[in-house]
C-alpha positions in Angstrom: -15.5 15.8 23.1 -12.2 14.7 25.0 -11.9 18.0 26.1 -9.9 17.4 28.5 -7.2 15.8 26.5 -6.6 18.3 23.6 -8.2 21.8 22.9 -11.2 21.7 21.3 -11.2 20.8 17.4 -7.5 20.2 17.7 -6.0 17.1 16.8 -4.4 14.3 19.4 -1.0 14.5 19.9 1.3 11.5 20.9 0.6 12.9 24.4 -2.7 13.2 24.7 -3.6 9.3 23.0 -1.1 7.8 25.2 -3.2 10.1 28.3 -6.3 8.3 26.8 -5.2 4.6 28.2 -5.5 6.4 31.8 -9.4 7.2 31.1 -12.3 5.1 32.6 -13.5 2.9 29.9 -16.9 4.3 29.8 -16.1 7.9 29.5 -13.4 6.9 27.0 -16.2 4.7 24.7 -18.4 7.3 25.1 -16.3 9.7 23.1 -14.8 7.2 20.9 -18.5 6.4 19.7 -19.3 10.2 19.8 -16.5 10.5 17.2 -17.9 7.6 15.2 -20.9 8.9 15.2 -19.7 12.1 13.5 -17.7 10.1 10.8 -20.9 7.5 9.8 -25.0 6.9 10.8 -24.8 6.0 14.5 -27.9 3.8 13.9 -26.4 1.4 11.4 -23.4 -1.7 11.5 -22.3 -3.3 8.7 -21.1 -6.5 7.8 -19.4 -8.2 4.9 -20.1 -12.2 3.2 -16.6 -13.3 2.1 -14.3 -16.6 2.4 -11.0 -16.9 3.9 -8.9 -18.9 1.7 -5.3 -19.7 2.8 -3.5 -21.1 -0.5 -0.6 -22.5 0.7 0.7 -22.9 4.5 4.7 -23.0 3.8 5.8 -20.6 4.6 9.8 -19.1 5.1 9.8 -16.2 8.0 8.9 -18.3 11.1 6.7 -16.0 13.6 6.7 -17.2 16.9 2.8 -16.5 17.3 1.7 -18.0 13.9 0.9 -21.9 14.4 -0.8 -21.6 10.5 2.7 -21.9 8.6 4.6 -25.2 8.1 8.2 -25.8 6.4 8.3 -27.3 3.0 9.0 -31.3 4.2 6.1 -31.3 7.1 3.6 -34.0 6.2 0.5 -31.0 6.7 2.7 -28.7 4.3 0.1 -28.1 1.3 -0.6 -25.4 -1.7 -4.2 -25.6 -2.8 -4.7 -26.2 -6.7 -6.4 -23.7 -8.7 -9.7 -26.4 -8.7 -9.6 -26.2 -5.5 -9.5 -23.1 -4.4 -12.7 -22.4 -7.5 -14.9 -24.8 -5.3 -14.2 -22.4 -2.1 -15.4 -19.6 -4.0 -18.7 -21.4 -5.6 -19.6 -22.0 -2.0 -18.8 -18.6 -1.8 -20.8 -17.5 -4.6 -23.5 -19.6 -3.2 -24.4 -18.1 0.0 -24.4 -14.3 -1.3 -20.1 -13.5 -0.6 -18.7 -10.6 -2.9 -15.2 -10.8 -2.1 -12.6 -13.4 -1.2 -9.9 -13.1 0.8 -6.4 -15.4 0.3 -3.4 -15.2 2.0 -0.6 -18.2 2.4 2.7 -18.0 4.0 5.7 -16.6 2.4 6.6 -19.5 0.1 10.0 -19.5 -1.9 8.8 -22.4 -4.1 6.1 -21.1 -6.1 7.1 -19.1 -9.0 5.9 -15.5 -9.8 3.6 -16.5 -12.4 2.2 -19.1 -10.3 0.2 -16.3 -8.9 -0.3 -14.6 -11.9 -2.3 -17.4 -13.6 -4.2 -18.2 -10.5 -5.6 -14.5 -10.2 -6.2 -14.8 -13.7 -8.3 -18.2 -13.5 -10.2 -16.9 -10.5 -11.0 -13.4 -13.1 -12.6 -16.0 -15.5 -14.2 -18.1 -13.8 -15.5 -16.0 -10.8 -16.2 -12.5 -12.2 -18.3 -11.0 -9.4 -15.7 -11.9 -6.3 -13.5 -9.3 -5.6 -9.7 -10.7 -4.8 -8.1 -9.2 -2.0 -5.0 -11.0 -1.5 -1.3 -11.3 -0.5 -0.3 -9.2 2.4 3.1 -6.8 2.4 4.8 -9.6 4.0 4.5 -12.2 0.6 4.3 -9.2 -1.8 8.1 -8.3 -0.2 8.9 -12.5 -1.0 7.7 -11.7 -4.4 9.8 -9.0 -4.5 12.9 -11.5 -3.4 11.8 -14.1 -6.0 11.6 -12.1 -9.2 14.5 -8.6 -8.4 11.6 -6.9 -9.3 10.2 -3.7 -7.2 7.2 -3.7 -5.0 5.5 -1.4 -7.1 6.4 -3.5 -10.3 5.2 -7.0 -8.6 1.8 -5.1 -7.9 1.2 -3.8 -11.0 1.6 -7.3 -12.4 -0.7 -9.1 -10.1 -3.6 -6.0 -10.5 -3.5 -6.7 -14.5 -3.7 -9.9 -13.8 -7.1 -9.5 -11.5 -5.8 -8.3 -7.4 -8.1 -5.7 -6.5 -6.7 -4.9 -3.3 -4.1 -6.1 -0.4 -5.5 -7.1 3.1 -3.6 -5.4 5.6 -1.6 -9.0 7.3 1.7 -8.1 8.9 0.8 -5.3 10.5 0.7 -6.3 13.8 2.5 -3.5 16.1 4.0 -1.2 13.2 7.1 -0.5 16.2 10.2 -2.4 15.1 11.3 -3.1 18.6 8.0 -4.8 19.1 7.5 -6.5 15.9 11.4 -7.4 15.5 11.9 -9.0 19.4 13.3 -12.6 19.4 10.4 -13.8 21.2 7.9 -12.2 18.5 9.6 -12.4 14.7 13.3 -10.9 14.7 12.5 -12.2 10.6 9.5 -10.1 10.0 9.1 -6.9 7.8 10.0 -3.6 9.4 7.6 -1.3 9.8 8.9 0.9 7.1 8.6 -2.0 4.6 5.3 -2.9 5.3 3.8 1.1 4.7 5.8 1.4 2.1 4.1 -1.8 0.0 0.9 -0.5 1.3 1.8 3.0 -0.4 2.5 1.4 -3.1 -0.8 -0.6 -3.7 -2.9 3.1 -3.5 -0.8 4.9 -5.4 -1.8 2.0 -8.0 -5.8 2.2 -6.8 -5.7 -0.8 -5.0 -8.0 -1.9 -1.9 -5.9 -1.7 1.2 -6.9 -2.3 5.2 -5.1 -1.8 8.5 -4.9 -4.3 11.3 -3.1 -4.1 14.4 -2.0 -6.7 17.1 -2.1 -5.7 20.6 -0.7 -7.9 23.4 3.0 -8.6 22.9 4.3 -6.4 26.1 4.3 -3.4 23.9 3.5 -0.1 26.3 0.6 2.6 25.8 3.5 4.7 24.2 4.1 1.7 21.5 0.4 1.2 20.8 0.6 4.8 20.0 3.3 4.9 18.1 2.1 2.4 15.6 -1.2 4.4 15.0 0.5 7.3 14.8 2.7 5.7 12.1 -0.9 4.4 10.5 -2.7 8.2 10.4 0.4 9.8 9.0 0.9 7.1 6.0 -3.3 8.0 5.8 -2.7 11.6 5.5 0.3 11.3 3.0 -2.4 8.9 0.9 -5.6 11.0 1.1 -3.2 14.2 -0.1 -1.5 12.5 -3.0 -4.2 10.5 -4.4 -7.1 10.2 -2.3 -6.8 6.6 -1.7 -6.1 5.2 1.3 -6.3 2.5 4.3 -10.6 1.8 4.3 -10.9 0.7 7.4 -8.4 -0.5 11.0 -9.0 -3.7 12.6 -7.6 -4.8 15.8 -7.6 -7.4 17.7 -5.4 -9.0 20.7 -2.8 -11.7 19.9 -3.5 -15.1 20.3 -1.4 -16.9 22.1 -2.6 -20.9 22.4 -0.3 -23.8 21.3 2.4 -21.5 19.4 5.7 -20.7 20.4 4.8 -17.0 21.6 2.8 -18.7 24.5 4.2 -17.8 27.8 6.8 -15.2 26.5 4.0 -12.6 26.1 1.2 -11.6 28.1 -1.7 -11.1 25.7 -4.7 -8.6 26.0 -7.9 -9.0 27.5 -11.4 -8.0 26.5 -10.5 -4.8 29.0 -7.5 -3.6 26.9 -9.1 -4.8 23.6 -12.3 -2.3 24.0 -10.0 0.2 25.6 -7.6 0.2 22.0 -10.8 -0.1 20.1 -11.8 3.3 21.7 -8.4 5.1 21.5 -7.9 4.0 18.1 -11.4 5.9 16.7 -10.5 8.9 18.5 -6.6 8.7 17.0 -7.1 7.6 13.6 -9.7 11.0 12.8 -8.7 9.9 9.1 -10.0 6.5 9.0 -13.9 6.0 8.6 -14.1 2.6 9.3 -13.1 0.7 12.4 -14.5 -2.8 12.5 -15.3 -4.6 15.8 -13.2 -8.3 16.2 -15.7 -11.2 16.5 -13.1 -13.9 15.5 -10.9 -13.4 18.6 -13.2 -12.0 20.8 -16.6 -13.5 20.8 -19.6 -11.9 20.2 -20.2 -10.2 23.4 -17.0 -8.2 23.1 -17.9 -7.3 19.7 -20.6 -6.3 20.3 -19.4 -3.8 23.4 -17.3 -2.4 20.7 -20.0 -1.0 18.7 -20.3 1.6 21.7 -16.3 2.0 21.8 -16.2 3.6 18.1 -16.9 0.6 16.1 -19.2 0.7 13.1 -18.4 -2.5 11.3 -18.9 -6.2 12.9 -16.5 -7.5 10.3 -17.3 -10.7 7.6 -18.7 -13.9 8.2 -15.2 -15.8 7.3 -15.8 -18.6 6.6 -12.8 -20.9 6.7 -10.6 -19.1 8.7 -7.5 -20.8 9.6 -4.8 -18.6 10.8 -5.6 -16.4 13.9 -7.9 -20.2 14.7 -4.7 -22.0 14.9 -3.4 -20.1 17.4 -6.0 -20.2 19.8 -9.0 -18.2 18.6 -11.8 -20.2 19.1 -14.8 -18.5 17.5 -14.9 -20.0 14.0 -17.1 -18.7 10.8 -20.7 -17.6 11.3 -23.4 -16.9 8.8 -25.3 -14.3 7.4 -28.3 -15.1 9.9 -26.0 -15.7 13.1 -24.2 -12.1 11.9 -27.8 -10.2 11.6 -28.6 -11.9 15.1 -25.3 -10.0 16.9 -26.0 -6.7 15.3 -30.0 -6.4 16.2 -29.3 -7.6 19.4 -26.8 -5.0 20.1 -29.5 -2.3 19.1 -28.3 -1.5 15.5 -29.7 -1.4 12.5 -27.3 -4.2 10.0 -26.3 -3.6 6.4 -24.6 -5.5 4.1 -21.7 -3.8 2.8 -19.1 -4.9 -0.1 -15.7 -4.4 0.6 -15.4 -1.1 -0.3 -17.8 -0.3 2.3 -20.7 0.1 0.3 -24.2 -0.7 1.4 -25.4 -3.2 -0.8 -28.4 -4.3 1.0 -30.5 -4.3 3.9 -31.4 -8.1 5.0 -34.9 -8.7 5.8 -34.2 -9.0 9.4 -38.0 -10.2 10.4 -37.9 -13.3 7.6 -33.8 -13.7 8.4 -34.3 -13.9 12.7 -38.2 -15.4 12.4 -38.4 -18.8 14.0 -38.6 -21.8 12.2 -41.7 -23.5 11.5 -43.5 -25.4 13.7 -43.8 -28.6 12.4 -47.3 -30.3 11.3 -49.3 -31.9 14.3 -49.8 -35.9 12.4 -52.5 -36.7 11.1 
């Protein structure tokens, strides 16, 4: 396998990955999903029920490719009320989900133990839901708000019920990417955001990796950042054994935000092409899941060949990468089993841990409905 890039058995180098980009896309999915292959069953995708819920859209850093956040005094400015956000999750609850997933923007005006009592309402009242929530980026405003350190504002929120951090703010983890003026010159540096991810394992708590493509970075920058990613993964796995689950990527949306027409974007081409480099870089990571959301299901789908093994959640109620110009909203369960079969795999449903949990009756899920009764 990508022989002729590194000596066989021996790990990438910087060199070789950014030598990768250079490879026709077929040869290059064809070892990316040789090496997924070797890391989980070739014959099986997974998928994950959960709910998206944003709790509040104010938000104080300003990126110039978000069109979610809103300042304090816009009339659309909200934060959701505890009620409210327990109705999301009994929908939720109702259709099967296991875990929910809530970020907002970084907002200055809700105290610390506003977020303390929600995690510990949503503990009583919705025991089976996992909470995933707050990326680096609010726990740092947390860390503003209170003096407190990251590790300290963590430790609070997981008594208080977090089971994990989803892995928002990632982006391009290269500061002269992710710090431009056109991108966010306001957004946390790369060091910050590993270092809040550290954090959360060393405590035992669920983390992810995502990654942006599309802002003008280079095949040297793309890289760079998962270099960054599978050296914070081996420091993890050494000290405590816990580390980033899965990496997620997807290209930056662009559509009615202030990024549009200062950055170029990725298409499905580049997208399948990172997928692909990205399995055969990040040898530490088992999980690579495929990006539906942003890039259909036909893309998707093509990356299950390029080294993805995971079609992702069914989302429902997604609202920040949609407000920016994604255009595939939340799917369910049904529509999810439909994409996988289709594609030739065998689906699973998977908590967020990546446990199989169950395998959906895909005859009585995809049969046709009914015919309805001739009148009498």
């Amino acid at each position: 396998m990508i022989a002729s890039d590194a000596p066989s058995g021996a790990r990438l180098t910087s060199d070789d990955a950014v030598a990768l980009y250079r490879r026709p896309l077929f040869d290059l999915a064809g070892d990316a999903f040789e090496a997924r292959a070797a890391r989980t069953d070739a014959a099986v995708v997974t998928y994950l029920i959960d709910r998206n819920v944003n709790y509040s859209n104010v938000c104080n850093v300003g990126c110039a490719f978000c069109g979610f956040y809103r300042t304090r005094r816009q009339d659309d400015a909200y934060t959701l009320s505890f009620e409210e956000i327990s109705v999301k999750l009994r929908e939720l609850e109702a259709v099967g989900g296991t875990r929910v997933l809530m970020q907002g923007g970084v907002n200055p005006y809700l105290p610390f133990e506003w977020y303390l009592d929600l995690l510990s309402y949503l503990g009583t009242n919705h025991p089976t839901i996992r909470v995933e929530a707050f990326s680096p980026e609010e726990i740092k405003g947390m860390t503003k708000l209170t003096g407190m350190t990251s590790t300290e504002v963590l430790r609070e929120l997981q008594a208080a019920g977090l089971d994990g951090l989803p892995g928002g703010g990632g982006e391009m983890l290269v500061d002269a990417v992710r710090h431009a003026s056109h991108v966010s010159p306001a957004r946390i540096s790369t060091d910050e955001w590993l270092a809040i991810m550290a954090d959360a394992q060393r405590l035992g708590l669920y983390t992810t990796a995502t990654m942006v493509i599309g802002f003008g970075e280079s095949p040297a920058q793309r890289v760079e950042s998962l270099m960054r990613l599978r050296d914070a993964q081996d420091r993890a796995l050494a000290e405590h054994g816990n580390g980033y689950s899965a990496f997620i990527a997807w290209t930056l949306q662009t559509k009615g935000v202030r990024i549009e027409g200062k950055a170029p974007g990725a298409g499905a081409f580049e997208y399948l092409q990172h997928v692909a480099v990205s399995r055969l870089v990040l040898d530490n990571v088992a999980n690579v899941q495929a990006s539906w959301p942003t890039m259909g299901y036909k893309v998707a789908q093509t990356a299950l060949f390029a080294g993805a093994n995971d079609f992702g959640s069914t989302m429902l109620e997604e609202n920040v990468v949609s407000q920016a110009g994604a255009t595939h909203r939340a799917t369910p369960e049904r529509e999810m089993v439909r994409q996988i079969v289709d594609a030739g795999f065998e689906p699973r449903q998977r908590d967020s841990l990546y446990n199989v949990i169950r395998t959906p009756d895909v005859a009585a899920m995809l049969a046709p409905p009914a015919a309805a009764a001739a009148p009498a």
